[in-house]
N, C-alpha and C positions, 0 to 999 in steps of 0.2 A: 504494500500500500504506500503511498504517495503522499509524502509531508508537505501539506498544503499550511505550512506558517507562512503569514505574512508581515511578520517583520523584517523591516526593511531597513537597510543600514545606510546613516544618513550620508547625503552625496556632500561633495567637499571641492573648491575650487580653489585655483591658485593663481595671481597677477603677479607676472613680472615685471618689473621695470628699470632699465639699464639710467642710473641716474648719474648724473644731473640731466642727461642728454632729452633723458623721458622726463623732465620734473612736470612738462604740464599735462600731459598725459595721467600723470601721479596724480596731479592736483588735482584735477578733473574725478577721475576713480577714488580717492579720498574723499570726496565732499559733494559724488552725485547724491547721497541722501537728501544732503541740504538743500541743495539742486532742485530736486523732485519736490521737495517740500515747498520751497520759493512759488515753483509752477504752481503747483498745487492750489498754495493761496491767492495767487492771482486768478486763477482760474474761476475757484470760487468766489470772491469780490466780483470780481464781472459780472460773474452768473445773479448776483446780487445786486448789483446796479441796475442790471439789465430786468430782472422779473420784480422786486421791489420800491424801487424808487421814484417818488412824483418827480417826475422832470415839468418846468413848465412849457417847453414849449415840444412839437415832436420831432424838431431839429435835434433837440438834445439826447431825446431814446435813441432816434437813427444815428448818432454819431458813438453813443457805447456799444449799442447791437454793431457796426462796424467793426468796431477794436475789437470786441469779443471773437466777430467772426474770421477776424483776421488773428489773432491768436491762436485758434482753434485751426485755422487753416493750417496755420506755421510749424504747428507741434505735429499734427498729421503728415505735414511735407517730411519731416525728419524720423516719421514711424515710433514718433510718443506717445503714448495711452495712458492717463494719467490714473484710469480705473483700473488697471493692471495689480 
């Protein structure tokens, strides 16, 4: 009979980087957290402007519905998901 355990032994990755030559490469992989976090918040402030806020005039919706959708464009061009 067939030992059907499914523990799984956790997976493990490793980043090199030849420094100083790589530093910003380094920088970058150090601190995409904060990165992703930054996105993140802006994302949601937009999304916030954009469904909550009395603008007075509707010049003013159509110019953050822009930026939003232009942001939203930009992270998609680069294959970012931020719901990941």
């Amino acid at each position: 009979m067939m030992d059907h355990n499914t523990t799984k032994k956790p997976m493990k990755a490793k980043l090199t980087f030849n420094l100083p030559d790589d530093q910003h490469e380094w920088h970058n992989a150090v601190n995409a957290n904060a990165m992703y976090l930054a996105l993140w918040d802006l994302s949601q402030e937009l999304r916030s402007m954009w469904k909550y806020q009395q603008y007075k005039t509707e010049e003013e919706y159509a110019i953050v519905e822009t930026i939003r959708d232009k942001f939203h464009e930009i992270l998609s061009e680069h294959n970012i998901n931020l719901d990941k």
